[in-house]
N, C-alpha and C positions, 0 to 999 in steps of 0.2 A: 701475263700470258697464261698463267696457271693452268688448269686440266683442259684436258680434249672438251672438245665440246661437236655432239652429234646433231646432225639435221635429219629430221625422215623425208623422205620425198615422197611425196603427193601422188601417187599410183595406184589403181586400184591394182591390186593383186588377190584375184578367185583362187588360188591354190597354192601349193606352193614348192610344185616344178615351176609356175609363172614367176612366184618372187626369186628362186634361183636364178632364174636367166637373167632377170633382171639385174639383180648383184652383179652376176659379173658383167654385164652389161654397161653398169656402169664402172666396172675395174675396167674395163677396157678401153671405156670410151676416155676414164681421165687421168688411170695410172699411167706412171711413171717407172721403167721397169718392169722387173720380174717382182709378182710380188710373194711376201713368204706363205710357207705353206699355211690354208686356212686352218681355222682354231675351229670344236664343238663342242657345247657343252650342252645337257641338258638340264631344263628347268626342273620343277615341284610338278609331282601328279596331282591336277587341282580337281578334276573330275572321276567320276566312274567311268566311263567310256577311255578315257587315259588311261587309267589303271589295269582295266584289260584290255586295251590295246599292248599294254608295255608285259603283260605275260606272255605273249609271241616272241619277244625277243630277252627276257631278264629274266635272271631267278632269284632275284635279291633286292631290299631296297630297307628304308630307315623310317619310322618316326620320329620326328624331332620338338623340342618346345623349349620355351624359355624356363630359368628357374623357378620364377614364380607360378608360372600358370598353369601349374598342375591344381590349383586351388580353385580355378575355374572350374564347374560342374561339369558342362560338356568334355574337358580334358580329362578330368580323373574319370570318368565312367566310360572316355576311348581309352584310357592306360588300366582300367580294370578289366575292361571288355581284351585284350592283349595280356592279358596274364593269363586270364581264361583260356583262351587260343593256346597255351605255350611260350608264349613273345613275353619276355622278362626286361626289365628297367636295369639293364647291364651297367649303362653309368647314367648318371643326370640329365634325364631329359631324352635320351636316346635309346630307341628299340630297334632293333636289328630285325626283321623278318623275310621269309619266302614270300614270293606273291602266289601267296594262295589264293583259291576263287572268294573262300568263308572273307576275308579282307574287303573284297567288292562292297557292301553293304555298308560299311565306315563313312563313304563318300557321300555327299560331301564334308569335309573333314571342319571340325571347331578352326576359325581365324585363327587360332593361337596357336594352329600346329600344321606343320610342314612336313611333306612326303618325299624324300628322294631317292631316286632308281641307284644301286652301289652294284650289283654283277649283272654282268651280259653273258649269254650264250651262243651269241650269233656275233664274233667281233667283226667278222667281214662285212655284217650289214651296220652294225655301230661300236665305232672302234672304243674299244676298253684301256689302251694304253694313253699316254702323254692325250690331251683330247687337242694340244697344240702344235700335235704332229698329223693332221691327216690329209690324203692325199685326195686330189680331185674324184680322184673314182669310188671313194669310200664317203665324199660328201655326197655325191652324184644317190650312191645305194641309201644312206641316210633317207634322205627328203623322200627320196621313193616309197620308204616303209614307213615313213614316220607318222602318217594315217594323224592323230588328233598329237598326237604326242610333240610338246613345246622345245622348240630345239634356235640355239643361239649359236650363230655363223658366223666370224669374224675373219678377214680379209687386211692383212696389214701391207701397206702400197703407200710409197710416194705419190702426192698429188700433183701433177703437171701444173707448174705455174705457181706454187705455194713455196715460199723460200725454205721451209723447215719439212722432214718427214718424217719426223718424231711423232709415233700412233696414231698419224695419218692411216683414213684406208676405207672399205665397208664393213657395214654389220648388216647381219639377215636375220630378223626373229620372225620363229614361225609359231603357229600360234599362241605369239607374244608379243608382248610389246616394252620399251625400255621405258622405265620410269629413273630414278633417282640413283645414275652409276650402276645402275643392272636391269634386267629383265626379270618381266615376271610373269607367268603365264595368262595366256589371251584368248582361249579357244575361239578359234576361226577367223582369227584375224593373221595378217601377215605385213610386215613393214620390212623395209630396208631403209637405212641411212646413210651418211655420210660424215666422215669424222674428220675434223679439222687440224688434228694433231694438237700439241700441246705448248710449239712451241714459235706460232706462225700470229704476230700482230694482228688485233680485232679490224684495224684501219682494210688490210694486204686481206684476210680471212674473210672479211663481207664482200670487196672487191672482188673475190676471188668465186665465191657464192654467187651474187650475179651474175659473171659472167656464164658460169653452166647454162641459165636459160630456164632451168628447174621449177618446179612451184614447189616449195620448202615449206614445213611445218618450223615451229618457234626453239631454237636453241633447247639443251637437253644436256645438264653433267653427263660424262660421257668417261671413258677409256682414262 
């Protein structure tokens, strides 16, 4: 029975207040219960346009890279070009910076190295505490601003009909998509899934897939 395993479903979704409603559209139509409060995380700034989008709302964010790949050309001349600026190699692999404008020009950033958003200034538009404590009306303000900016929405619910609700539930990525047990930024794309929980027989779990009526994309490690 091992890990969750997600399904996307087959919708187009142009925006995404569309994929919100959608989500819970389908919490509604197949949860079971109350479900808990939704989870948000956000993804990597993979673009320039991300990156000032997310000065509207952040004042802080990280570069990151593996041990090795500082040996890579394009990494050391972004980790030299960041010394320059002020932004110092604090510990391995990791640069703490302001989103300043001078940073814009970085993008798009070497494969080997990863951008992520660490202080918000605006928590009422994206919460900075627990990101698996937030409440409908602070998801609602999320998606509204969230303009290019990739943001992962998870919804944990009994599925009506599924014997188990063990991380049963939905996911919402907005311009993202899940790959391999995570998401990874998708600029302009939008999906929602369905999680099968982790503890519900493939025989009962395909069964149970069917009977939605859904047109479903191909299984996905999931939760």
């Amino acid at each position: 029975m091992g890990a969750s395993m997600l399904y996307q479903v087959l919708e187009p979704l142009p925006d995404g207040e569309t994929a919100l409603r959608f989500a819970r559209q389908l919490l509604a139509r197949f949860g079971a219960g109350a479900p808990e409060l939704p989870s948000l995380a956000f993804e990597d700034i993979a673009t320039r346009e991300q990156f000032q989008h997310a000065r509207r709302y952040f004042t802080g964010g990280a570069f990151s890279r593996s041990t090795g790949d500082r040996r890579e050309p394009r990494v050391e001349e972004l980790w030299e070009t960041l010394d320059r600026l002020g932004f110092r190699d604090r510990s391995e692999g990791w640069v703490g910076t302001e989103l300043q404008s001078e940073l814009a020009p970085l993008w798009p950033l070497p494969p080997e190295v990863s951008f992520q958003l660490t202080n918000g200034r605006t928590p009422h538009t994206f919460p900075v505490r627990d990101p698996d404590e937030c409440t409908e009306k602070e998801i609602d303000d999320a998606v509204a601003a969230c303009g290019p900016l990739s943001i992962d929405i998870g919804w944990l619910s009994a599925l009506r009909g599924l014997p188990s609700a063990k991380l049963c539930g939905v996911q919402l990525c907005l311009n993202s998509r899940w790959t391999v047990q995570c998401s990874e930024p998708d600029p302009g794309r939008h999906a929602v899934y369905l999680s099968i929980g982790t503890r519900n027989p493939d025989e009962a779990a395909q069964d149970w897939l069917r009977a939605t009526g859904l047109r479903l994309g191909k299984a996905q490690l999931g939760w």
